[in-house]
C-alpha positions in Angstrom: -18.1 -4.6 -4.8 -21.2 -2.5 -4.7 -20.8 1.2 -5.7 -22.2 4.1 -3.4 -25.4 4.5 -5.3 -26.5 1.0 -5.3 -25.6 0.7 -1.1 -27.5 4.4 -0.1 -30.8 3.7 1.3 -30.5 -0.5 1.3 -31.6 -1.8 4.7 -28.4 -3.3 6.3 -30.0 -7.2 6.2 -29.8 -6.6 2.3 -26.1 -6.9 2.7 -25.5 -9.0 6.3 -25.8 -12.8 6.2 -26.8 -12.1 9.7 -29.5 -9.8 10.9 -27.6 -7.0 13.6 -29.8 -6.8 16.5 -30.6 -3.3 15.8 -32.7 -2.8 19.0 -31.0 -4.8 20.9 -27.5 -2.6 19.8 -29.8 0.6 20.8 -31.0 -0.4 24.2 -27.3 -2.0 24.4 -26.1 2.2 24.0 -28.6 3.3 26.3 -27.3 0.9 28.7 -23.9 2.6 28.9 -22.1 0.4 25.6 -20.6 3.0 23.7 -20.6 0.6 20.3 -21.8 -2.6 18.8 -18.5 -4.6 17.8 -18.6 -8.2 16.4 -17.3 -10.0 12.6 -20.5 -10.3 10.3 -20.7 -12.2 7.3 -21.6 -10.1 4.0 -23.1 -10.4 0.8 -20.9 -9.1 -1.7 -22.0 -8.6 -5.5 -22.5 -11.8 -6.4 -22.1 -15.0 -4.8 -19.2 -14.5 -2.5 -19.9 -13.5 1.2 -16.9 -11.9 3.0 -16.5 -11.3 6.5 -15.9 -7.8 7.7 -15.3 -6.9 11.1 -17.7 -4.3 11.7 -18.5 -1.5 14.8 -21.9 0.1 14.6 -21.6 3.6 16.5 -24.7 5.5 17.3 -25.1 9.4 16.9 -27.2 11.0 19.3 -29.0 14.4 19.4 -29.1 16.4 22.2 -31.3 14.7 24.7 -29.8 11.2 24.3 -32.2 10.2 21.5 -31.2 8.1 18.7 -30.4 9.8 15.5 -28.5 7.3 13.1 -26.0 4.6 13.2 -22.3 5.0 11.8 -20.9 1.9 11.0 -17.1 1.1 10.1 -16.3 -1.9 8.6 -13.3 -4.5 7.3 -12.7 -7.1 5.5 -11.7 -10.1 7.6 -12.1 -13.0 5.1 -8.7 -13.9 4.7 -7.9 -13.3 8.1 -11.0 -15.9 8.8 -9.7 -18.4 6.5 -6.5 -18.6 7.3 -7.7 -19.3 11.4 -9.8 -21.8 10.5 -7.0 -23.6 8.5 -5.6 -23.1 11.4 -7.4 -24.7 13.5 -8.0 -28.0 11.1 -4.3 -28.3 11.1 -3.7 -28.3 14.8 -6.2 -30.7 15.0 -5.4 -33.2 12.6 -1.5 -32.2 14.4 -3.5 -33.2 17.8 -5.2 -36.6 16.5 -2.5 -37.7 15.1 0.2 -37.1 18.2 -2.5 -38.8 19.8 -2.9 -41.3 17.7 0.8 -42.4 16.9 1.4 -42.3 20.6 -0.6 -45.4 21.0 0.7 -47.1 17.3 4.5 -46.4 19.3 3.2 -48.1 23.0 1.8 -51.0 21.8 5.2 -52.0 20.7 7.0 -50.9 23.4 5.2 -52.7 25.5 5.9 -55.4 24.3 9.5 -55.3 24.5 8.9 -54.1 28.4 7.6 -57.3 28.7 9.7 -59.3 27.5 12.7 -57.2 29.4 11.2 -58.6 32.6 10.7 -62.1 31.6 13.9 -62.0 30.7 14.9 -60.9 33.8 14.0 -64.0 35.0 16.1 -65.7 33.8 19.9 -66.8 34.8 22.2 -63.5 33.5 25.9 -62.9 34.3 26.5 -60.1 35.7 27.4 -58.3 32.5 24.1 -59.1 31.0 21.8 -57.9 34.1 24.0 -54.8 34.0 22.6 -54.6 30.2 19.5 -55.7 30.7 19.0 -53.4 33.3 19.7 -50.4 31.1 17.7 -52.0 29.2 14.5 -51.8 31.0 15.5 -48.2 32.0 15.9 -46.6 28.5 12.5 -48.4 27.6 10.5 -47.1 30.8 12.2 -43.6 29.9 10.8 -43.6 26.2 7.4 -44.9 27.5 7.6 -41.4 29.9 8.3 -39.8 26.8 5.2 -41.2 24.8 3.5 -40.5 28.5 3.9 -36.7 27.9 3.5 -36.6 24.0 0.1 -38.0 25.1 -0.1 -35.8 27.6 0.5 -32.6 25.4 -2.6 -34.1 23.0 -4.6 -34.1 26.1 -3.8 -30.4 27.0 -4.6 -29.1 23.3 -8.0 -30.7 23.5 -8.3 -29.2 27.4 -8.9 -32.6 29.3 -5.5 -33.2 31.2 -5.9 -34.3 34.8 -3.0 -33.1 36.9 -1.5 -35.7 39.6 0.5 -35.8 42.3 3.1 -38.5 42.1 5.8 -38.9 44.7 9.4 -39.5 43.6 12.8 -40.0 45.3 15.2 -37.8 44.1 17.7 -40.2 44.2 16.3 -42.4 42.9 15.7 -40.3 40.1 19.6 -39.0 39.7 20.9 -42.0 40.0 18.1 -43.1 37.3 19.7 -40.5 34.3 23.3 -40.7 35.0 22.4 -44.6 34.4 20.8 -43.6 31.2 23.9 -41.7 29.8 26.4 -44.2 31.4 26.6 -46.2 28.2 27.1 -43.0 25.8 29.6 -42.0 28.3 31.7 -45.6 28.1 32.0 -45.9 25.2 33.5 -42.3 24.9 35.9 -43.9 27.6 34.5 -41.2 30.3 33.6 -42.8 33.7 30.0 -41.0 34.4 29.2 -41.2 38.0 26.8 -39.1 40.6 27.5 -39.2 44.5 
Protein backbone atom coordinates (compact mmCIF):
# COMPACT_ATOMS: atom_id res chain seq x y z
CA UNK A 1 0.00 0.00 0.00
CA UNK A 2 2.88 2.37 0.34
CA UNK A 3 3.90 4.26 -2.84
CA UNK A 4 7.70 4.31 -4.00
CA UNK A 5 8.51 7.63 -2.48
CA UNK A 6 7.28 6.96 0.92
CA UNK A 7 9.36 3.20 0.87
CA UNK A 8 13.03 4.74 -0.68
CA UNK A 9 15.40 5.25 2.04
CA UNK A 10 13.07 3.52 5.11
CA UNK A 11 15.12 1.04 7.09
CA UNK A 12 13.64 -2.38 6.32
CA UNK A 13 12.39 -2.89 10.39
CA UNK A 14 10.09 0.17 9.42
CA UNK A 15 8.13 -2.20 7.39
CA UNK A 16 8.95 -6.06 8.91
CA UNK A 17 7.14 -7.20 11.99
CA UNK A 18 10.31 -9.06 12.40
CA UNK A 19 13.77 -7.69 12.36
CA UNK A 20 15.95 -9.75 9.24
CA UNK A 21 19.15 -10.68 10.69
CA UNK A 22 20.95 -8.47 8.46
CA UNK A 23 24.49 -9.61 9.63
CA UNK A 24 23.66 -12.71 10.24
CA UNK A 25 22.23 -12.92 6.25
CA UNK A 26 25.82 -11.31 5.30
CA UNK A 27 28.09 -13.62 7.07
CA UNK A 28 25.33 -16.34 6.03
CA UNK A 29 26.61 -15.18 1.97
CA UNK A 30 30.04 -15.10 2.84
CA UNK A 31 29.60 -18.52 4.07
CA UNK A 32 28.69 -19.96 0.68
CA UNK A 33 24.41 -19.15 0.93
CA UNK A 34 23.73 -17.55 -2.12
CA UNK A 35 20.32 -15.85 -0.56
CA UNK A 36 18.27 -15.22 2.60
CA UNK A 37 14.76 -16.98 1.93
CA UNK A 38 12.06 -17.15 4.71
CA UNK A 39 7.99 -15.58 4.97
CA UNK A 40 8.08 -12.23 7.08
CA UNK A 41 5.33 -10.53 8.45
CA UNK A 42 4.82 -6.82 7.08
CA UNK A 43 3.39 -3.70 8.08
CA UNK A 44 1.22 -2.47 5.51
CA UNK A 45 -0.27 1.19 5.52
CA UNK A 46 -2.27 1.04 8.21
CA UNK A 47 -3.14 -1.65 10.57
CA UNK A 48 -3.07 -4.76 8.54
CA UNK A 49 0.24 -6.80 8.48
CA UNK A 50 0.60 -9.20 5.47
CA UNK A 51 2.93 -11.86 5.02
CA UNK A 52 5.17 -11.84 1.98
CA UNK A 53 7.47 -14.40 1.21
CA UNK A 54 10.54 -12.60 0.79
CA UNK A 55 14.51 -13.54 -0.68
CA UNK A 56 17.12 -11.00 0.24
CA UNK A 57 19.96 -11.32 -2.53
CA UNK A 58 23.25 -9.61 -1.93
CA UNK A 59 25.25 -7.66 -4.74
CA UNK A 60 28.76 -7.81 -4.52
CA UNK A 61 31.60 -5.62 -6.00
CA UNK A 62 34.49 -6.97 -7.24
CA UNK A 63 36.49 -8.32 -4.38
CA UNK A 64 33.52 -10.16 -2.63
CA UNK A 65 32.60 -7.06 -0.54
CA UNK A 66 29.09 -6.21 0.24
CA UNK A 67 27.47 -3.60 -1.82
CA UNK A 68 23.57 -3.74 -1.28
CA UNK A 69 20.78 -6.09 -0.78
CA UNK A 70 18.04 -6.91 -3.54
CA UNK A 71 15.16 -8.08 -2.08
CA UNK A 72 12.01 -9.82 -3.92
CA UNK A 73 9.01 -10.18 -2.22
CA UNK A 74 5.20 -11.71 -2.19
CA UNK A 75 2.33 -11.64 -0.71
CA UNK A 76 1.54 -14.87 1.17
CA UNK A 77 -1.33 -13.80 3.48
CA UNK A 78 -3.95 -15.68 1.92
CA UNK A 79 -1.92 -18.48 1.30
CA UNK A 80 -1.11 -18.31 5.31
CA UNK A 81 -4.56 -18.09 6.22
CA UNK A 82 -5.99 -20.49 4.37
CA UNK A 83 -3.07 -23.26 6.02
CA UNK A 84 -3.75 -22.33 9.25
CA UNK A 85 -7.52 -22.98 8.67
CA UNK A 86 -6.24 -25.76 7.63
CA UNK A 87 -4.67 -26.92 10.19
CA UNK A 88 -7.58 -26.04 12.92
CA UNK A 89 -9.78 -28.10 10.82
CA UNK A 90 -7.80 -31.24 10.76
CA UNK A 91 -7.53 -30.97 14.15
CA UNK A 92 -10.78 -30.43 15.43
CA UNK A 93 -11.32 -33.52 12.26
CA UNK A 94 -8.54 -35.46 14.62
CA UNK A 95 -10.16 -34.80 18.22
CA UNK A 96 -13.19 -35.53 17.23
CA UNK A 97 -12.35 -39.05 15.31
CA UNK A 98 -10.70 -39.50 18.45
CA UNK A 99 -13.16 -38.65 20.49
CA UNK A 100 -16.29 -40.34 18.90
CA UNK A 101 -14.19 -43.52 18.81
CA UNK A 102 -14.47 -43.83 22.46
CA UNK A 103 -18.37 -42.31 22.65
CA UNK A 104 -18.93 -45.68 19.89
CA UNK A 105 -16.71 -48.42 22.31
CA UNK A 106 -18.20 -47.73 25.33
CA UNK A 107 -21.34 -49.16 23.88
CA UNK A 108 -20.04 -51.74 22.11
CA UNK A 109 -18.61 -53.07 24.80
CA UNK A 110 -21.19 -53.51 26.28
CA UNK A 111 -23.03 -55.48 23.96
CA UNK A 112 -19.54 -57.75 23.67
CA UNK A 113 -20.27 -58.48 27.08
CA UNK A 114 -23.28 -59.33 27.19
CA UNK A 115 -22.66 -61.66 23.75
CA UNK A 116 -20.43 -63.78 26.06
CA UNK A 117 -22.67 -64.04 28.99
CA UNK A 118 -25.00 -65.09 26.84
CA UNK A 119 -22.97 -67.55 25.64
CA UNK A 120 -23.24 -69.10 28.66
CA UNK A 121 -26.18 -69.91 28.56
CA UNK A 122 -28.18 -73.10 27.06
CA UNK A 123 -28.62 -72.22 22.99
CA UNK A 124 -29.83 -74.52 20.28
CA UNK A 125 -27.83 -74.94 17.83
CA UNK A 126 -29.51 -72.30 15.65
CA UNK A 127 -28.99 -69.70 18.22
CA UNK A 128 -25.08 -70.32 18.94
CA UNK A 129 -24.79 -70.35 15.15
CA UNK A 130 -26.32 -66.65 15.56
CA UNK A 131 -24.80 -65.79 18.48
CA UNK A 132 -21.76 -66.64 17.19
CA UNK A 133 -21.95 -64.32 14.27
CA UNK A 134 -22.88 -62.29 16.58
CA UNK A 135 -19.83 -61.86 18.60
CA UNK A 136 -17.89 -61.86 15.30
CA UNK A 137 -19.47 -58.88 13.47
CA UNK A 138 -19.13 -56.96 17.01
CA UNK A 139 -15.26 -57.90 17.50
CA UNK A 140 -14.96 -56.79 13.61
CA UNK A 141 -16.56 -53.22 14.26
CA UNK A 142 -14.48 -52.92 17.56
CA UNK A 143 -11.23 -53.57 14.91
CA UNK A 144 -12.79 -51.02 12.97
CA UNK A 145 -13.07 -48.38 15.82
CA UNK A 146 -9.40 -49.99 16.66
CA UNK A 147 -8.00 -48.36 13.45
CA UNK A 148 -10.21 -45.13 13.33
CA UNK A 149 -8.37 -44.64 16.58
CA UNK A 150 -5.44 -45.63 15.18
CA UNK A 151 -5.54 -43.11 12.22
CA UNK A 152 -6.14 -40.21 15.08
CA UNK A 153 -3.04 -41.43 16.61
CA UNK A 154 -0.98 -41.19 13.31
CA UNK A 155 -2.21 -37.54 12.55
CA UNK A 156 -1.06 -36.40 15.93
CA UNK A 157 2.43 -38.70 15.27
CA UNK A 158 2.21 -41.04 18.36
CA UNK A 159 1.20 -44.56 16.86
CA UNK A 160 3.18 -47.50 18.23
CA UNK A 161 3.49 -50.20 15.65
CA UNK A 162 3.13 -53.96 16.92
CA UNK A 163 3.63 -57.18 15.93
CA UNK A 164 0.65 -59.45 16.36
CA UNK A 165 0.63 -62.93 15.18
CA UNK A 166 -2.45 -64.26 13.30
CA UNK A 167 -3.48 -67.62 11.60
CA UNK A 168 -4.46 -67.10 8.37
CA UNK A 169 -7.08 -69.48 8.63
CA UNK A 170 -8.28 -68.47 11.16
CA UNK A 171 -8.59 -65.30 9.63
CA UNK A 172 -10.44 -66.56 6.21
CA UNK A 173 -12.52 -68.58 7.64
CA UNK A 174 -13.26 -65.47 10.10
CA UNK A 175 -14.71 -63.10 6.85
CA UNK A 176 -16.39 -65.61 4.79
CA UNK A 177 -18.26 -66.12 8.33
CA UNK A 178 -18.97 -62.42 8.33
CA UNK A 179 -20.65 -62.37 4.81
CA UNK A 180 -22.25 -65.77 5.25
CA UNK A 181 -25.50 -64.27 6.46
CA UNK A 182 -25.65 -61.53 3.48
CA UNK A 183 -24.96 -64.41 1.33
CA UNK A 184 -28.11 -66.68 2.75
CA UNK A 185 -30.28 -64.70 2.60
CA UNK A 186 -29.40 -63.99 -1.19
CA UNK A 187 -29.84 -67.91 -1.20
CA UNK A 188 -25.93 -68.25 -2.17
CA UNK A 189 -24.11 -70.89 -0.12
CA UNK A 190 -20.68 -68.91 0.75
CA UNK A 191 -17.98 -71.27 1.69
CA UNK A 192 -13.94 -71.22 1.76
CA UNK A 193 -11.84 -74.53 1.71
Amino acid sequence: GYDREELTGRHQNDLFGVEIPIRATAEGFFDGKPAWHGVVECRARGPRRIFVDLTVTPILDQDAGLLQFIAVGHDVSELKAAIEKAQVAERAKTEFLAQMSHEIRTPLNGLVGFLELLDRTPLDARQAEYLRNSSLSAKVLMGIINDILDLSRIERGRLEIEEVPFATREEMETTVDLFSVTAAQKNIELAAF
